[in-house]
C-alpha positions as CSV (number, residue, x, y, z in Angstrom):
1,X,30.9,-2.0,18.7
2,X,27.8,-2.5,20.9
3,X,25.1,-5.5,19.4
4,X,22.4,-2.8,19.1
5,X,25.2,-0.5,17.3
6,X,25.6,-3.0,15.1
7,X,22.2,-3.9,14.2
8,X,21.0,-0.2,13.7
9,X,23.8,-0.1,11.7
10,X,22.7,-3.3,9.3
11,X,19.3,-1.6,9.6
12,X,20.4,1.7,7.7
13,X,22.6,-0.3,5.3
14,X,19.7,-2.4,4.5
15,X,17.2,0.3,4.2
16,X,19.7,2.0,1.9
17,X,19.9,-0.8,-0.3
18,X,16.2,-0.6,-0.5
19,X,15.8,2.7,-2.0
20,X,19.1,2.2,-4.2
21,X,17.4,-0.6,-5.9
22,X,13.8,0.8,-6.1
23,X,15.3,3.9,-7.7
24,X,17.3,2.0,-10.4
25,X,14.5,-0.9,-10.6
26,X,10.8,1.6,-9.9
27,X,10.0,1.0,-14.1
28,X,11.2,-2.4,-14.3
29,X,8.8,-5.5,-14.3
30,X,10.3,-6.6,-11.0
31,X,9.0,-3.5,-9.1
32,X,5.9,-3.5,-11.4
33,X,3.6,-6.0,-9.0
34,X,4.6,-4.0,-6.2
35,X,2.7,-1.0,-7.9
36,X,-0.3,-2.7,-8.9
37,X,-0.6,-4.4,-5.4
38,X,-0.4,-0.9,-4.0
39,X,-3.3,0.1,-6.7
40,X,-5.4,-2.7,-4.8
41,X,-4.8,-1.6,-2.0
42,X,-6.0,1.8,-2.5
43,X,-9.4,0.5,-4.1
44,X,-9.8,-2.1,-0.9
45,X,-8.9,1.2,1.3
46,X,-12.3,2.9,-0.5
47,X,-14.5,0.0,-0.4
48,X,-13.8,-0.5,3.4
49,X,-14.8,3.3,4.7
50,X,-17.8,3.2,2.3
51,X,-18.7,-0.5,4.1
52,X,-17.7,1.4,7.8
53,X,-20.2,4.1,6.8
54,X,-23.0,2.7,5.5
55,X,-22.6,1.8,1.8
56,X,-21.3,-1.6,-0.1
57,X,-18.5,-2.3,-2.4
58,X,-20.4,-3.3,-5.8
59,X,-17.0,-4.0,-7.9
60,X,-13.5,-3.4,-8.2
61,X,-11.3,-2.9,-11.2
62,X,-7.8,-2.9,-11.6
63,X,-6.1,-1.8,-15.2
64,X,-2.4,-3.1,-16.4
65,X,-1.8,0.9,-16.6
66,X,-1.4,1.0,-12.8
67,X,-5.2,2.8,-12.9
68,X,-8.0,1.6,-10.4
69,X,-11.9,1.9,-9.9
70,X,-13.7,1.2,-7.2
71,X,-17.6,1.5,-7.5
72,X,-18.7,1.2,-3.6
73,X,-22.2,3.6,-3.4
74,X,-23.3,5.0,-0.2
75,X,-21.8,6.0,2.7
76,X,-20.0,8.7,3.7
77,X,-18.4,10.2,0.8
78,X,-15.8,12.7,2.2
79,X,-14.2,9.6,4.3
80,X,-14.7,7.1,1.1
81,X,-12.7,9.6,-1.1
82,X,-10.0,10.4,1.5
83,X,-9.5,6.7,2.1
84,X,-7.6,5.5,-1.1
85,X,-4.2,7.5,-1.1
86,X,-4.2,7.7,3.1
87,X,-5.4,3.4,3.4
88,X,-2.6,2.2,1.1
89,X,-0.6,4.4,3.9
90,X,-1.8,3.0,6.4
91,X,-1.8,-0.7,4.8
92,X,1.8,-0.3,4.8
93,X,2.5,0.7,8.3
94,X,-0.1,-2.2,9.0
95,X,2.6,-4.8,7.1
96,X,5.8,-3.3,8.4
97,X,4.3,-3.4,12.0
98,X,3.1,-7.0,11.5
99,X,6.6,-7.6,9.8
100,X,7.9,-6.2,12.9
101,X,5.9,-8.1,15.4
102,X,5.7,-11.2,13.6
103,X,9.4,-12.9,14.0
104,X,9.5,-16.4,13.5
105,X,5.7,-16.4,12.4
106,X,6.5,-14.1,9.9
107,X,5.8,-16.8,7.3
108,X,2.1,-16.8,8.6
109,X,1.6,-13.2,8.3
110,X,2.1,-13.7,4.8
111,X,0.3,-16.4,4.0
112,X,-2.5,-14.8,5.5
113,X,-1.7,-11.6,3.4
114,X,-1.6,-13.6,0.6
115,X,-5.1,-15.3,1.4
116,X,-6.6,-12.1,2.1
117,X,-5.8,-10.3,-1.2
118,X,-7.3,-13.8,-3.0
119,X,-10.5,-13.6,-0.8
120,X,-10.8,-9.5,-1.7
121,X,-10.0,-10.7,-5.6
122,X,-12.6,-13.5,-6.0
123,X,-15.0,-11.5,-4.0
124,X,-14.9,-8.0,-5.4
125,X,-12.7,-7.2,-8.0
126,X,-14.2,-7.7,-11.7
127,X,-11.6,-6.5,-14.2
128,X,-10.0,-9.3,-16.1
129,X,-6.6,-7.7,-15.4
130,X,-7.8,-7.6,-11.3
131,X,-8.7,-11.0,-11.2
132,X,-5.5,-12.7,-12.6
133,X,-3.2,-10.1,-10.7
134,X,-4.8,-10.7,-7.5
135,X,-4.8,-14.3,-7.9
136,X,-1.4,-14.5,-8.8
137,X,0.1,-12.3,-6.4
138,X,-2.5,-14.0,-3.8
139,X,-1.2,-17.5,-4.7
140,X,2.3,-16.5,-4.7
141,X,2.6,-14.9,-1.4
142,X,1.2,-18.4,0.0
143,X,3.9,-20.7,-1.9
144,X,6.6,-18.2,-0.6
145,X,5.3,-18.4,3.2
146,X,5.7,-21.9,2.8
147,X,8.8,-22.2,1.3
148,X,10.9,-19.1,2.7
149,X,12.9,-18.8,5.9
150,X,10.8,-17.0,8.5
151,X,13.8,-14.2,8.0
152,X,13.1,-13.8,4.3
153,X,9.6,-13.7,4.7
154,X,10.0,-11.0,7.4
155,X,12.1,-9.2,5.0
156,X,9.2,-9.7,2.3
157,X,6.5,-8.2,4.9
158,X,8.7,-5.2,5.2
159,X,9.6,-4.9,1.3
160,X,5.5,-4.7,0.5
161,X,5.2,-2.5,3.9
162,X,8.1,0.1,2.8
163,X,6.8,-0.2,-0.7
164,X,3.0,0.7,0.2
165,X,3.9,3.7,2.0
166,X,6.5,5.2,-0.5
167,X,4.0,4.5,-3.5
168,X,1.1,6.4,-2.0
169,X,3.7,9.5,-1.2
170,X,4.9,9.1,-5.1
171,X,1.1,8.8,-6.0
172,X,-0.3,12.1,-4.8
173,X,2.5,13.8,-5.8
174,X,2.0,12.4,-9.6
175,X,-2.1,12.2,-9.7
176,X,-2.5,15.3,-7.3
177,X,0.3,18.0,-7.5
178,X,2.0,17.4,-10.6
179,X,-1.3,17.0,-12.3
180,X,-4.1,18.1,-10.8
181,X,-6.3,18.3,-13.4
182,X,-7.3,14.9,-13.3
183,X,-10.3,13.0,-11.7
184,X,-8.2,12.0,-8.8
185,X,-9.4,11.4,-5.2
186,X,-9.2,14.9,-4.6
187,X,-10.7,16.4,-7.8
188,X,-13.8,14.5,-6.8
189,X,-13.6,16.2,-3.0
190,X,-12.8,19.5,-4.2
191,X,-15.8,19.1,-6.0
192,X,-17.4,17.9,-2.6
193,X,-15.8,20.5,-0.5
194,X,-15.1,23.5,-2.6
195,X,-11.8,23.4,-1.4
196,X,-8.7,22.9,-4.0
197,X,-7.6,19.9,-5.3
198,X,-4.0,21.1,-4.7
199,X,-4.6,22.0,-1.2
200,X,-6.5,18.1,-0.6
201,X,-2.6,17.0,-1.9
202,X,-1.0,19.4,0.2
203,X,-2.5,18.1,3.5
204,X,-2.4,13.9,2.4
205,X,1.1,14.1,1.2
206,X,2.0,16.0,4.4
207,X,0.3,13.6,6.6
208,X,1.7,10.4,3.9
209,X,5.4,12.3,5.0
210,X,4.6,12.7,8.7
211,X,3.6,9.0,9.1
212,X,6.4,7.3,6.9
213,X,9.0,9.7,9.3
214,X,7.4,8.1,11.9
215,X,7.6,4.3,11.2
216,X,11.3,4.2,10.0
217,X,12.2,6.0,13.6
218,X,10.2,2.8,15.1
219,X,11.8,0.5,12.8
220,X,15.2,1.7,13.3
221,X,14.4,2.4,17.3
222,X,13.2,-1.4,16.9
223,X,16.6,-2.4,15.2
C-alpha cells in the first residue's frame, strides 16, 4: 500500500473514531467544555461584525446551560445577527486550517488560542459562569501547548476545529428548525427581514453543510 494510501486511510479511521466517541460522549462532562467554548465563540463571532460595522461589544455572558448573550449595539444589524451560528463555522475552519498548517508549531497555535480566549474573557465577558470558563479553558490550553507533543497538540487544534463546526450544524438545527419559536439569531432577523425564521435556518445550516463538506475533502486531500 502506497504512503499517501495509508495515511488517507489513518485519516478516515481517525476521523471515525471522532464522531464514534462524540456520539457516545456529546452529554457527558468531557464533551461539555467543548460546547460551551463553541457558545463563546458564537458571542465573540457577534461582537466582531458589530465592531467591523460600526458598533462596540459592551459585555458578554455565558450561562452553565450552554445559553449566551452578547450585548454589542450599533452597527450593522443584519451582519451582527447572521454572525453567531455562521462565525463559530468559520472559527472552526479557522482552527482546523491552522491545525493543518501549523506542524511542529502546532503547540504555538494553541497557546495563542488559549491566550486569545483569556484576553476576550477578561476583556468582555461579564457573567460569573463566562469568566471562570474562559479563564480556565484559556489557562488550560497554554499548560497543554507547553506540555504536549506538537502531534497531540495538532490533534487538539483539529478536535476544537471539528468540534466548532459540527456544534454550530447541531445548533441551528436545535435553536432554529426543531424549535423555532425561540428568540434565536434568526427570530430576531425574521423580525428584521420579514422573512421566516425557518427559512434563516434553512439557508445557515445549508451553507454550515456546504462548508464542513468542504474542509474534510481538504483535510483528507491534505492527509
Amino acid at each position: 500500500m502506497k504512503a499517501s494510501t495509508k495515511r488517507k486511510a489513518r485519516f478516515l479511521a481517525g476521523f471515525a473514531l471522532y464522531f464514534v466517541a462524540l456520539w457516545f460522549l456529546w452529554d457527558t462532562p468531557v464533551i461539555y467544555p467543548l460546547k460551551v467554548f463553541v457558545v463563546f465563540l458564537h458571542e465573540i463571532s457577534h461582537g466582531l461584525a458589530a465592531i467591523a460595522t460600526g458598533g462596540s461589544i459592551q459585555r458578554i455572558e455565558l450561562s452553565p446551560r450552554l445559553g449566551g448573550l452578547c450585548y454589542c449595539p450599533g452597527g450593522n444589524a443584519f451582519l451582527t445577527l447572521s454572525a453567531g451560528y455562521l462565525g463559530s463555522l468559520a472559527w472552526g475552519g479557522v482552527i482546523l486550517e491552522a491545525g493543518h498548517r501549523a506542524g511542529r508549531h502546532a503547540g504555538r497555535v494553541v497557546q495563542g488560542l488559549g491566550a486569545l480566549v483569556l484576553l476576550i474573557s477578561i476583556l468582555f465577558v461579564r457573567s460569573a459562569f463566562g469568566i471562570v470558563f474562559g479563564l480556565l479553558f484559556g489557562l488550560a490550553l497554554i499548560l497543554a501547548a507547553g506540555r504536549l507533543s506538537p502531534a497531540v497538540n495538532r490533534g487538539l487544534l483539529y478536535v476544537l476545529g471539528l468540534t466548532s463546526a459540527l456544534y454550530a450544524i447541531l445548533d441551528i438545527k436545535s435553536d432554529v428548525l426543531d424549535r423555532p419559536h425561540l428568540p434565536s439569531d434568526a427570530h430576531m432577523l425574521a423580525e428584521l427581514t420579514g422573512v421566516p425564521t425557518v427559512v434563516w435556518g434553512l439557508i445557515w445550516i445549508g451553507l454550515a453543510l456546504v462548508v464542513s463538506t468542504l474542509l474534510f475533502l481538504r483535510a483528507f486531500r491534505s492527509a
